[in-house]
KETIPA-576729 format. One line per field, with one value per residue: residue in one letter; x, y, z of N, C-alpha, C, CB in turn. Coordinates in steps of 0.001 Angstrom, whole numbers, plus 500000, padded with zeros to 6 digits. Glycine has a CB too. Example, Ala and Ser with C-alpha at 12.3 -4.5 7.8 and 13.67 -1.06 7.14 Angstrom:
% residues 2
code <- (a_s)
n.px <- (513190_512850)
n.py <- (494310_497750)
n.pz <- (507800_507080)
ca.px <- (512300_513670)
ca.py <- (495500_498940)
ca.pz <- (507800_507140)
c.px <- (513200_512900)
c.py <- (496700_500030)
c.pz <- (507800_507870)
cb.px <- (511308_514084)
cb.py <- (495527_499402)
cb.pz <- (509046_505725)
//
This chain:
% residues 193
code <- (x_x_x_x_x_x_x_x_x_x_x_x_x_x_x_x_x_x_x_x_x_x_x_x_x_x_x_x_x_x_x_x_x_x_x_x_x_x_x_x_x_x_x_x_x_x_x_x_x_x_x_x_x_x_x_x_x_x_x_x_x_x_x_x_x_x_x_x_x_x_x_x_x_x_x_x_x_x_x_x_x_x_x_x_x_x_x_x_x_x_x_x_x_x_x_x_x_x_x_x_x_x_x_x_x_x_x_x_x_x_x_x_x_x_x_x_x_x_x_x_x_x_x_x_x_x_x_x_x_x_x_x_x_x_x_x_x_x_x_x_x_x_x_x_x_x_x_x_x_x_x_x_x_x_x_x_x_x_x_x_x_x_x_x_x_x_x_x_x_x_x_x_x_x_x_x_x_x_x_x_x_x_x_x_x_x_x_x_x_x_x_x_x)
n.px <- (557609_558126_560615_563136_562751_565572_564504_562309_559607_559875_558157_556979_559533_559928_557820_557880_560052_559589_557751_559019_560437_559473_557969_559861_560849_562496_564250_564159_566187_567926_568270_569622_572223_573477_573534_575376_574148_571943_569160_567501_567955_567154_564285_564016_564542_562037_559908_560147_561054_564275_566441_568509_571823_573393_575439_573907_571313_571784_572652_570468_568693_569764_569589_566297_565612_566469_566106_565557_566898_566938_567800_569954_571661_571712_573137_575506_576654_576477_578368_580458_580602_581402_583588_587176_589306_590817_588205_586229_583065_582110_579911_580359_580839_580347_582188_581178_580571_579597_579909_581800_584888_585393_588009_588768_588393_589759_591968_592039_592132_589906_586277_583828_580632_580476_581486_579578_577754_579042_581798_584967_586769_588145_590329_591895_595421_597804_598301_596010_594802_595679_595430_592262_591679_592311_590405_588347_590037_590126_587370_585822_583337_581564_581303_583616_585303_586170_587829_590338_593788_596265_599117_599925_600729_601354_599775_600377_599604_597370_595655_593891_594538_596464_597145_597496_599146_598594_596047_592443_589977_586460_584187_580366_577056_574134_570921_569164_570306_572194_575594_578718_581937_583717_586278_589262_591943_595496_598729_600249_601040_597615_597480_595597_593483)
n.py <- (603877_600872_598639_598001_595224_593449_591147_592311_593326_594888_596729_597526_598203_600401_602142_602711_603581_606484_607422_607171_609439_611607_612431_612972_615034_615028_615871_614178_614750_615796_613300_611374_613159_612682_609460_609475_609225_609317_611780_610718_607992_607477_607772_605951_603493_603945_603688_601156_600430_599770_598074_599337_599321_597004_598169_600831_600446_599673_602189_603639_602521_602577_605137_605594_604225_605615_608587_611007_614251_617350_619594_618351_618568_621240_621972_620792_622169_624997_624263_624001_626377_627951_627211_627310_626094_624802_624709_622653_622246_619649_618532_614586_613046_615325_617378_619291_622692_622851_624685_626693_627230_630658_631049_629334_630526_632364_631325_630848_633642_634800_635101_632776_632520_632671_630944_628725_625858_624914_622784_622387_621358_622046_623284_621317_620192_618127_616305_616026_614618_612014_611368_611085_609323_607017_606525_604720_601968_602245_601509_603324_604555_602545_602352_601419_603158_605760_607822_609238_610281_612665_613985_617149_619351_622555_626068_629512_630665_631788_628962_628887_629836_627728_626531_624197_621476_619470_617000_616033_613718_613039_611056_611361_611471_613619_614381_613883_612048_612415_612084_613202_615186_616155_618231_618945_620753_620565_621631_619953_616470_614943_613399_612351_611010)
n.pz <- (119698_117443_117631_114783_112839_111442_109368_108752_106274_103677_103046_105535_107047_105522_105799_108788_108748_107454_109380_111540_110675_110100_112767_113758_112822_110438_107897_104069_103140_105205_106639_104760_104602_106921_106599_105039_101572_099646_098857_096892_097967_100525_100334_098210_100489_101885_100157_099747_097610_097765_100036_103020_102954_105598_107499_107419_107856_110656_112304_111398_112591_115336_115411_115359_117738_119881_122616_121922_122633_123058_124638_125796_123690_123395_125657_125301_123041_124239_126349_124382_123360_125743_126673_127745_126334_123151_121354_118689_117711_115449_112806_112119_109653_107624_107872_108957_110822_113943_116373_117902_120354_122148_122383_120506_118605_119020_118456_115617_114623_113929_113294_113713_113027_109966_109714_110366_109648_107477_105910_107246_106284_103710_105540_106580_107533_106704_108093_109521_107304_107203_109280_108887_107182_108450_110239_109274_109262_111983_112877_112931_112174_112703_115391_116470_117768_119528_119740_119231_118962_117661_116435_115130_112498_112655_111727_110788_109191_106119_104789_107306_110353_112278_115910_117155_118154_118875_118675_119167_118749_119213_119330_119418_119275_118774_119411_117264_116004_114556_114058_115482_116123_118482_118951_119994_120527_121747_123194_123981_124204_125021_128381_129956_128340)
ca.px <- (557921_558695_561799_562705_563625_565917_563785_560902_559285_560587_557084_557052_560472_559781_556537_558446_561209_558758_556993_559712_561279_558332_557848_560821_561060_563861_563575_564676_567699_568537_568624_570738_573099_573654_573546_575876_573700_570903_567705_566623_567912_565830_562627_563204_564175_561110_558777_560047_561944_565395_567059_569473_573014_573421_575477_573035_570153_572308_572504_568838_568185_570264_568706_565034_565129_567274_565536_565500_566821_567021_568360_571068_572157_571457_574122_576798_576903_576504_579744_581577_580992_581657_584835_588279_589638_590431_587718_584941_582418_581629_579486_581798_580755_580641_583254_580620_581128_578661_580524_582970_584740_586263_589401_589005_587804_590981_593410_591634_592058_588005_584933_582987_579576_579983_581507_578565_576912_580109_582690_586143_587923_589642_591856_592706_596238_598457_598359_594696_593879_596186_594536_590820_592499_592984_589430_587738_590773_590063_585773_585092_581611_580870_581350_584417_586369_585382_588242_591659_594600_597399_600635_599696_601164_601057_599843_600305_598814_596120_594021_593253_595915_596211_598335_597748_600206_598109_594785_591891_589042_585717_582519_579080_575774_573454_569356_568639_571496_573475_577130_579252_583193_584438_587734_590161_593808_596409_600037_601126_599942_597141_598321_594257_592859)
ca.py <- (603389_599476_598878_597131_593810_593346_590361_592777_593266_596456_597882_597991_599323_601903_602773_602807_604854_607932_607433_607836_610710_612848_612707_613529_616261_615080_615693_612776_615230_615493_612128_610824_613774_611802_608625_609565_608699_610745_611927_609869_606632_607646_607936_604515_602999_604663_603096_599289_599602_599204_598091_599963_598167_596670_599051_601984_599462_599979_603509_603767_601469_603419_606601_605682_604133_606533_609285_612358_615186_618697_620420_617757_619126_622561_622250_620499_623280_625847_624208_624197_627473_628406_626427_627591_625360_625336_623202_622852_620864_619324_617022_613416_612682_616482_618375_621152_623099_623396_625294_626450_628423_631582_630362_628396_631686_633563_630415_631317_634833_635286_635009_631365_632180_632653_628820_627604_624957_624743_622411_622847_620210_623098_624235_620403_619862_617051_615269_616260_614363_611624_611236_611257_608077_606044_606398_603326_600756_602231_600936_604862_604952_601668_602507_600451_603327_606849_609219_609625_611462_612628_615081_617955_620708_624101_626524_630533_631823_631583_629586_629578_629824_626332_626975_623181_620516_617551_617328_614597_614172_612314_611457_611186_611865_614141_613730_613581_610688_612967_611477_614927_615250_617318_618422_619379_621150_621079_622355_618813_615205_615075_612345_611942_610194)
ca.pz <- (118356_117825_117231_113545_112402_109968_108530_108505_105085_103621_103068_107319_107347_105104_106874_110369_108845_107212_110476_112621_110729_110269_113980_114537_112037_110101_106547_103489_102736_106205_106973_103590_104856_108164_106712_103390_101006_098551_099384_096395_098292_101398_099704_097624_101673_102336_098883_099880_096627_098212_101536_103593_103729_107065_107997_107193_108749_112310_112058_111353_114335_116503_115905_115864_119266_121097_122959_121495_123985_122500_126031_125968_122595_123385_126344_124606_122213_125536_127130_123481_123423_126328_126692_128282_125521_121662_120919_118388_117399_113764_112042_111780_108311_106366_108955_109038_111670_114402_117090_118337_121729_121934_121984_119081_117739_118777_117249_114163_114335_112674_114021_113637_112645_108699_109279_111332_108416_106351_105892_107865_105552_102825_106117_107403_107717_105748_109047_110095_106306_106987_110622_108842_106254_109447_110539_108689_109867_113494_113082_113869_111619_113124_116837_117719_118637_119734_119936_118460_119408_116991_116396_113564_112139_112852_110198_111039_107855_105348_104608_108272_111511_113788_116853_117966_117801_119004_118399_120149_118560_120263_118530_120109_119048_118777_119856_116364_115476_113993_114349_115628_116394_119089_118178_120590_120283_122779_122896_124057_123940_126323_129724_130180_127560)
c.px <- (558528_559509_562008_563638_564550_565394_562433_560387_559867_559177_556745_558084_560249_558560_557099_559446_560627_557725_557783_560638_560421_558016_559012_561644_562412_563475_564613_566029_568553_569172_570124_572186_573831_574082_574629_575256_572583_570236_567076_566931_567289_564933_562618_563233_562380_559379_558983_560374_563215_565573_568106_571071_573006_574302_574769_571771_570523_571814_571046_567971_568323_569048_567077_564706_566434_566289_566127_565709_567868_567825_569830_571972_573079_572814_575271_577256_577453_578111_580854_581888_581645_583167_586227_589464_589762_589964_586558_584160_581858_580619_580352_582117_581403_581526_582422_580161_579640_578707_581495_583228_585601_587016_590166_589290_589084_592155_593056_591542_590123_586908_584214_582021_579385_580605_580677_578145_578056_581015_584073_587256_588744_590568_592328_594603_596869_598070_596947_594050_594443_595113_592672_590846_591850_591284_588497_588555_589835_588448_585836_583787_581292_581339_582268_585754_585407_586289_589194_592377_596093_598218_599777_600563_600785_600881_599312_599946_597610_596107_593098_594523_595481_597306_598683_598680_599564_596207_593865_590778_588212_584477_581781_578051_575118_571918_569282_569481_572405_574901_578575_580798_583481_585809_588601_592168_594495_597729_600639_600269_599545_597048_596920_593156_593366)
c.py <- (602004_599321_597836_595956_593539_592180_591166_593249_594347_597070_598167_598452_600384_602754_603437_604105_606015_607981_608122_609211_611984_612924_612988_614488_616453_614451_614969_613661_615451_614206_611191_611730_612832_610307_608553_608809_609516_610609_610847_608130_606281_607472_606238_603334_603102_603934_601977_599116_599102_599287_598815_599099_597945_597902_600473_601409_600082_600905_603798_603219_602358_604634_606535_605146_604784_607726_610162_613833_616372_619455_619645_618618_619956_622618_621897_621636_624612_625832_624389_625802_628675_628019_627205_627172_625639_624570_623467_621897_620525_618127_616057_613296_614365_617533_619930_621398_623881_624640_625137_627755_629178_631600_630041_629800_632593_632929_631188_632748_635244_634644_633664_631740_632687_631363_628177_627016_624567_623768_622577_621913_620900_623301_622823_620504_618868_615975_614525_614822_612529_610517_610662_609801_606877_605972_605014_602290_600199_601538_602831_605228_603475_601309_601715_601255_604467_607988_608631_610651_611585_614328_615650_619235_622202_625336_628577_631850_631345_629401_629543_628829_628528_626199_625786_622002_618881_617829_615660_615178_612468_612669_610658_611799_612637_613229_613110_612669_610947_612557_613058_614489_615958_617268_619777_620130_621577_621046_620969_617778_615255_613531_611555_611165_608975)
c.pz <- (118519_116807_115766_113462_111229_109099_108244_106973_104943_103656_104815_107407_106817_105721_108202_110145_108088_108291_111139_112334_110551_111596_114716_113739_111435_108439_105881_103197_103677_106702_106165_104002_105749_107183_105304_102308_100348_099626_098256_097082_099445_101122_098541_099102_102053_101705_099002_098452_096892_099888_101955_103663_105467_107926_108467_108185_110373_112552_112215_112653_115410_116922_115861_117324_120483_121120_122832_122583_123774_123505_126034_124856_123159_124630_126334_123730_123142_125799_125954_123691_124232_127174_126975_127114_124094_121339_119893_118037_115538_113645_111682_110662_107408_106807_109011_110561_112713_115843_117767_119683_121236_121790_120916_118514_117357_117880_115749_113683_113599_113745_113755_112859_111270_108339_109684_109798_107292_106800_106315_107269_104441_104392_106577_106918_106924_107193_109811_108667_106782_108297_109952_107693_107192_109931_110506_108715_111137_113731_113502_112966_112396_114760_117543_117909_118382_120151_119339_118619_118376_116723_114951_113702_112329_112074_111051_109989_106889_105095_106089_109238_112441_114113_117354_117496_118059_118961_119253_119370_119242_119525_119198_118634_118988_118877_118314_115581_114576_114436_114855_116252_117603_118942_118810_120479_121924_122390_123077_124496_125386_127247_129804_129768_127334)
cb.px <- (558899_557715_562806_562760_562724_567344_563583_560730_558032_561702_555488_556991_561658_559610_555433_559437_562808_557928_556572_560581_562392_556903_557229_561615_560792_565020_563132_563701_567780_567879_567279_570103_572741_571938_572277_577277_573578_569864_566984_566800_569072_565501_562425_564366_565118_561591_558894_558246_562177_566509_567472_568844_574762_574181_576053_572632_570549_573722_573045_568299_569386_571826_569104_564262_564793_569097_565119_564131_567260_565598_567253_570914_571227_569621_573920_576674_575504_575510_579969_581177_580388_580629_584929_588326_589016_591229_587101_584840_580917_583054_578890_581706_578849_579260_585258_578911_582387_577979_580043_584016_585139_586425_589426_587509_586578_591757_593081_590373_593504_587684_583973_582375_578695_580315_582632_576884_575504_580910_582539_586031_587097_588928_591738_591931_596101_600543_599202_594013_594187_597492_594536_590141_594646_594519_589137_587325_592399_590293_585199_586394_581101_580970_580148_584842_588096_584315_588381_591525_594996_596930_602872_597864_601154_601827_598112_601276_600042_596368_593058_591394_596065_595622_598041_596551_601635_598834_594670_591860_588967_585871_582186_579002_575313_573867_567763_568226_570888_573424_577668_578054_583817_584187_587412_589876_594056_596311_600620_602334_600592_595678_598987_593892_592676)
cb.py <- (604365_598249_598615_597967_592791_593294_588938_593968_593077_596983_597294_596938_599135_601945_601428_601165_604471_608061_606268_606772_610684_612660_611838_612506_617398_614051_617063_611869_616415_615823_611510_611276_614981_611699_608110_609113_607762_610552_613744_610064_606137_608507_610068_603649_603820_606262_603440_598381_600268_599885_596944_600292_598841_595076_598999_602279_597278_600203_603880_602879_599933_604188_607961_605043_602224_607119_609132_612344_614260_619363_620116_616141_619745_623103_622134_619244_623591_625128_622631_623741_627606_628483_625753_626855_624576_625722_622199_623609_620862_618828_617161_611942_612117_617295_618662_621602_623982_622235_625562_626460_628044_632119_629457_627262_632632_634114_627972_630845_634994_633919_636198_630700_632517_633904_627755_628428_626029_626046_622343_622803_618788_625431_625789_618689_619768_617356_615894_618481_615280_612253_613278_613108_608114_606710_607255_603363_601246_604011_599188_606635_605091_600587_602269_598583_603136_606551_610078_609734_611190_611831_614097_618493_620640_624466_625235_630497_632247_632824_628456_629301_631557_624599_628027_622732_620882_616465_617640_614355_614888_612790_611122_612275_611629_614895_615120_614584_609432_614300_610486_616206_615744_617459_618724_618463_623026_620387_623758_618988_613472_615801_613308_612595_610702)
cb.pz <- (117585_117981_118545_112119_112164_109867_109166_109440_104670_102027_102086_108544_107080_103537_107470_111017_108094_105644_111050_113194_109597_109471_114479_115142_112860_111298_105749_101947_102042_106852_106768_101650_105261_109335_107011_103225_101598_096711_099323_094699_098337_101820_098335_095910_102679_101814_097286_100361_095573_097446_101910_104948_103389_107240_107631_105387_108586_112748_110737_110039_114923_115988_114786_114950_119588_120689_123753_120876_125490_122234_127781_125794_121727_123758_127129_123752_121405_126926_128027_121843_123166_126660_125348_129682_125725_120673_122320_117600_118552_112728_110802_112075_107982_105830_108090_107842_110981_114576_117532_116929_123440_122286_122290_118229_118631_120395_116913_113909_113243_110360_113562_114992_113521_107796_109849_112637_107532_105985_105265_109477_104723_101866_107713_107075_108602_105078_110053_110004_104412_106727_111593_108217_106263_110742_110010_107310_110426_114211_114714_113877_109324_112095_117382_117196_118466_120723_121287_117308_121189_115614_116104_113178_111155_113440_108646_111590_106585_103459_103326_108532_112709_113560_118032_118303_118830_121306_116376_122246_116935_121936_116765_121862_119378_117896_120404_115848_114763_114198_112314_117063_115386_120465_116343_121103_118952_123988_123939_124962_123333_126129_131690_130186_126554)
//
């Protein structure tokens, strides 16, 4: 796939970009998910009635010429789950929750998989929201930082139990340019990062 210009006409971007997402099996409501933005503003990207903001342009860049690698995924998810750790993983943008480890599982007293696809932003924290504020100072949708470490509160009852006091979170990618969190808790600020 050749990669796009941002002087390129829009009727070739929009060609390139229902090219490159039907081959890569990523439908217009998927994509606008990822990219916050409709499905109807995909599909006019798409008709060479409107342009992408530059920012959105990047984004779009990014993920059509990065190589697509399903196993990579598939074993990030593996090691979340299989994790020693209270860690899970989310979507950056919609905090929905793509897995998580046993651990996590036991902080939370409940089982994960009637949160897999859902939102984990009703249980954040005052500090967790305060933390997610600070995001768009730090450049963290526009890649000029990639983790974050901060002090939170500890919550031992409804609407869901968090035992951790410091939290790290670290966003990567997914094959399909999905933007994803991992989201770490430890008992005390971690020396390593």
């Amino acid at each position: 796939m050749k990669a796009l210009s941002q002087t390129a006409p829009d009727k070739e971007f929009g060609r390139l970009l229902r090219q490159w997402r039907r081959t890569s099996d990523i439908k217009q409501a998927r994509l606008a998910d990822i990219l916050g933005v409709t499905q109807a503003t995909v599909s006019r990207w798409e008709n060479a009635t409107q342009r992408p903001a530059p920012l959105q342009y990047d984004l779009i860049h990014q993920m059509m010429t990065r190589k697509r690698n399903f196993r990579l995924d598939h074993a990030v998810k593996r090691l979340v789950t299989h994790s020693n750790q209270r860690v899970h993983l989310i979507e950056d943008r919609s905090h929905r929750l793509l897995c998580a480890s046993t651990v996590r599982e036991q902080e939370w007293q409940r089982d994960s998989t009637p949160l897999l696809g859902t939102s984990l932003w009703r249980f954040a924290t005052p500090e967790i929201a305060v933390a997610e504020k600070s995001l768009h100072d730090l450049g963290w949708h526009e890649d000029q930082a990639d983790h974050l470490t901060f002090k939170t509160s500890q919550r031992d009852g409804a609407p869901m139990r968090i035992v951790d006091s410091y939290i790290l979170w670290e966003r990567f990618f997914l094959s399909d340019g999905t933007a994803v969190r991992l989201t770490t808790g430890y008992d005390q600020a971690p020396l390593h990062i």
